[in-house]
Legacy VTK file of the C-alpha trace (Angstrom):
# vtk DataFile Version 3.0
C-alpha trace
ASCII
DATASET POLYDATA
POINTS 213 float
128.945 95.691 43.879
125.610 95.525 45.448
126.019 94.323 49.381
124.169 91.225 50.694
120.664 92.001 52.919
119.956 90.328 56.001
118.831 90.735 59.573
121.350 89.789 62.256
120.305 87.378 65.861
122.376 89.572 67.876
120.486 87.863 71.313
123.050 87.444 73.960
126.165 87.762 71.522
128.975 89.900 72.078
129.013 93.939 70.341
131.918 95.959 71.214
131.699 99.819 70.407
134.413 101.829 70.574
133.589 105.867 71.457
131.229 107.004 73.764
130.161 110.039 72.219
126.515 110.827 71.197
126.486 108.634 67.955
128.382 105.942 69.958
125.250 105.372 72.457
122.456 105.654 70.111
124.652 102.687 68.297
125.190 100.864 71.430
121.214 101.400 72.465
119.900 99.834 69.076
122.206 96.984 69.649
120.620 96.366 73.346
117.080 96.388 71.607
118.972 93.650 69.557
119.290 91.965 72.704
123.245 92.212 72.457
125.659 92.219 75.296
127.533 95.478 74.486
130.799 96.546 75.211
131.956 100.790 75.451
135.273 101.161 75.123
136.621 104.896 75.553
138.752 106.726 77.801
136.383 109.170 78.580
132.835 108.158 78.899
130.036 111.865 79.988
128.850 110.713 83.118
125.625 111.828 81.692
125.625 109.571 78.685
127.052 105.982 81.138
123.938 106.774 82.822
121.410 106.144 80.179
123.492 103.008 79.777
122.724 101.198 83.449
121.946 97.534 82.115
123.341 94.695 83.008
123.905 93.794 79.410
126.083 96.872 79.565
130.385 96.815 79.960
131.788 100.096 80.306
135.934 99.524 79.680
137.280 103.273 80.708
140.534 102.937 78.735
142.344 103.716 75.387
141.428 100.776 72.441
143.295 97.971 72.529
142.819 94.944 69.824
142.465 92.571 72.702
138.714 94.297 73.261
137.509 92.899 70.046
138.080 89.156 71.307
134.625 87.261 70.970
132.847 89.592 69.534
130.198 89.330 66.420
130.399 92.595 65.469
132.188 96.137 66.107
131.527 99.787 65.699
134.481 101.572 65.589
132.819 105.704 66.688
135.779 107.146 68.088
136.759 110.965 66.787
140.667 109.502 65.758
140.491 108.602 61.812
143.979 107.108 62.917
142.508 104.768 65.736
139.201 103.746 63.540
141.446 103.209 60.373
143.543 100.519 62.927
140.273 99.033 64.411
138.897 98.300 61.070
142.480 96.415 60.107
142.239 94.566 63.551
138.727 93.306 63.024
139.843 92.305 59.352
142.548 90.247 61.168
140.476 88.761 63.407
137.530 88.315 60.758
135.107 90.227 62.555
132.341 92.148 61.060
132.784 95.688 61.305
131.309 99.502 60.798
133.333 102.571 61.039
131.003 105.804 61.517
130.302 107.855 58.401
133.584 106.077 56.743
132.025 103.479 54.336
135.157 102.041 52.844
136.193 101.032 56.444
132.951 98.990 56.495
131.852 95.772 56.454
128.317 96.235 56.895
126.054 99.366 57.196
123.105 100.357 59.432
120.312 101.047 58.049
117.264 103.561 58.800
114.719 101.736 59.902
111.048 101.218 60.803
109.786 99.324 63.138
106.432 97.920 63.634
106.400 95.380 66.472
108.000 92.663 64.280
107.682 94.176 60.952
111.400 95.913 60.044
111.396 97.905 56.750
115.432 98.730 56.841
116.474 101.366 54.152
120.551 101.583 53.128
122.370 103.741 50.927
125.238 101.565 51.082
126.994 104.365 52.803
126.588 106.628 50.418
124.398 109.047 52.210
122.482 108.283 55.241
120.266 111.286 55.364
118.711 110.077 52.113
117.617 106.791 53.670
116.605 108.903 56.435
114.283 110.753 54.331
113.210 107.606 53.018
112.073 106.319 56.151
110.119 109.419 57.314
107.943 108.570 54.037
107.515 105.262 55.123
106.689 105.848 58.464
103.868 107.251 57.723
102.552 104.392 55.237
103.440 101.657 58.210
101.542 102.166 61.327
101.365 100.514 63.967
97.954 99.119 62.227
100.915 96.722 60.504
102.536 95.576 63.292
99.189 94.239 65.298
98.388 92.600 61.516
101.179 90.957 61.711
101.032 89.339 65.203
97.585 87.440 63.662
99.325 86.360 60.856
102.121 84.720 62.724
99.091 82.825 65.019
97.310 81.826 61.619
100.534 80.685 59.646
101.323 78.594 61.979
98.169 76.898 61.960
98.056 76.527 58.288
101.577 75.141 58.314
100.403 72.289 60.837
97.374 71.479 59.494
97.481 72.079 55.459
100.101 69.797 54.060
99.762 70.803 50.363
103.072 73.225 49.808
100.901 74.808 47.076
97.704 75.296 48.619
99.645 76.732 51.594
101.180 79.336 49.476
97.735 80.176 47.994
96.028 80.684 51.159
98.326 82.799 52.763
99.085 84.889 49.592
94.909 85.696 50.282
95.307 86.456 53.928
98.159 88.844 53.978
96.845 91.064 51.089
95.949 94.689 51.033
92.171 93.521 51.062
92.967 91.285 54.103
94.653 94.023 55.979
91.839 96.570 55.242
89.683 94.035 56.647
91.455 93.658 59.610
91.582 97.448 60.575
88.006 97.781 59.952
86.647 94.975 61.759
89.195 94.128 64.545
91.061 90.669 64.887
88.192 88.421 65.928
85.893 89.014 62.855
88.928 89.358 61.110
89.399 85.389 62.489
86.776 84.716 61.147
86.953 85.646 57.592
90.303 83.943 57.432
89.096 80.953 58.490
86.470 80.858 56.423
88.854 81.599 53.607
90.737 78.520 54.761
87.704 76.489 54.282
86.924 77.119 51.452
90.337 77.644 49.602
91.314 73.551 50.984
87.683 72.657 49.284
88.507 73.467 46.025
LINES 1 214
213 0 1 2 3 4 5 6 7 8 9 10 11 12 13 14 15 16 17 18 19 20 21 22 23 24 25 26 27 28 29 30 31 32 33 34 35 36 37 38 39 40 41 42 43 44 45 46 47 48 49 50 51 52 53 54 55 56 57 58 59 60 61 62 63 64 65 66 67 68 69 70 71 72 73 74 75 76 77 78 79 80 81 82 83 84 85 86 87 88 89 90 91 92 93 94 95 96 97 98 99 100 101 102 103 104 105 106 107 108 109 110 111 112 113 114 115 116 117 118 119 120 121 122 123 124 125 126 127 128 129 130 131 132 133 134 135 136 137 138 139 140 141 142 143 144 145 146 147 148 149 150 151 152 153 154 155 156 157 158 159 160 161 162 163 164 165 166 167 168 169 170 171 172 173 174 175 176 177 178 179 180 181 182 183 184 185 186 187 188 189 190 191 192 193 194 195 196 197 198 199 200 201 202 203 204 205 206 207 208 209 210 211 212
């Protein structure tokens, strides 16, 4: 069954991962990005790694797991190297209805990370479903190299301009039009070319004309 898409506000909510190894932090790193307030939990946390971790949206628990850990929290990532203990965090989370991802086992899963690039706001996620991450990996180094960061800048303009045409263009449909004309591949060529200001330009004048008809 195919899994549902979506991109999660993790701003301020609670993320508890459990493990402190290497895949642990790089988990508990793109959930700061996120903007979550992450929990560790491990009994033995490399002095090395709890370093790259000073942030005050950072608690590090030294101690075994316990279920009461999970308490408030939106999502968990079970990375611990004990198939026993991430077998019994998945069945605690499913008790408590929390959302969560056990490393590399996808039927303990509720969700799955996926490779991603990012362009300022522009996300183009890849997933395998769990199936095999290094393909979506490999997916992503192709598509890193079709997004720059070209994309991202376009992007920022658009979200000025959109706004603009929501506010001042009532007409649902000749919204839709317009903007299907400024974020096209012609539009975007334009924009790399000539820079944002001329690029201004043109879309306003596309505006113009577009609400004249």
């Amino acid at each position: 069954m195919s899994k549902y898409p979506i991109f999660l506000e993790m701003s301020g909510r609670r993320a508890v991962v459990i493990g402190a190894g290497p895949v642990a932090i790089r988990k508990a790193e793109s959930l700061l990005e996120a903007g979550a307030r992450v929990v560790i939990v491990s009994d033995s946390i490399d002095n090395v790694l709890a370093a790259q971790l000073q942030n005050p949206n950072v608690e590090l628990i030294r101690s075994k797991y316990s279920k009461n850990y999970l308490a408030g929290a939106a999502i968990v990532i079970a990375a611990t190297n004990n198939s026993q203990v991430n077998k019994q965090i998945f069945q605690d989370c499913q008790q408590l209805e929390v959302l969560c991802n056990v490393v590399d086992s996808p039927e303990l899963c509720d969700f799955f990370v996926p490779a991603v690039v990012k362009r300022g706001d522009l996300q183009v996620a890849v997933c395998t479903e769990g199936s095999c991450p290094a393909y979506a990996g490999h997916i992503r180094g192709k598509l890193e190299s079709m997004f720059t960061q070209k994309h991202g800048e376009f992007l920022h303009e658009l979200e000025t301009l959109r706004k603009w045409v929501i506010e001042n263009l009532p007409d649902d449909t000749e919204r839709k039009v317009i903007l299907g004309k400024l974020v096209d591949d012609e539009s975007f060529d334009y924009f790399v070319k000539s820079g944002p200001d001329l690029w201004h330009q043109r879309a306003k004048e596309i505006i113009r004309k577009k609400s004249q008809q």
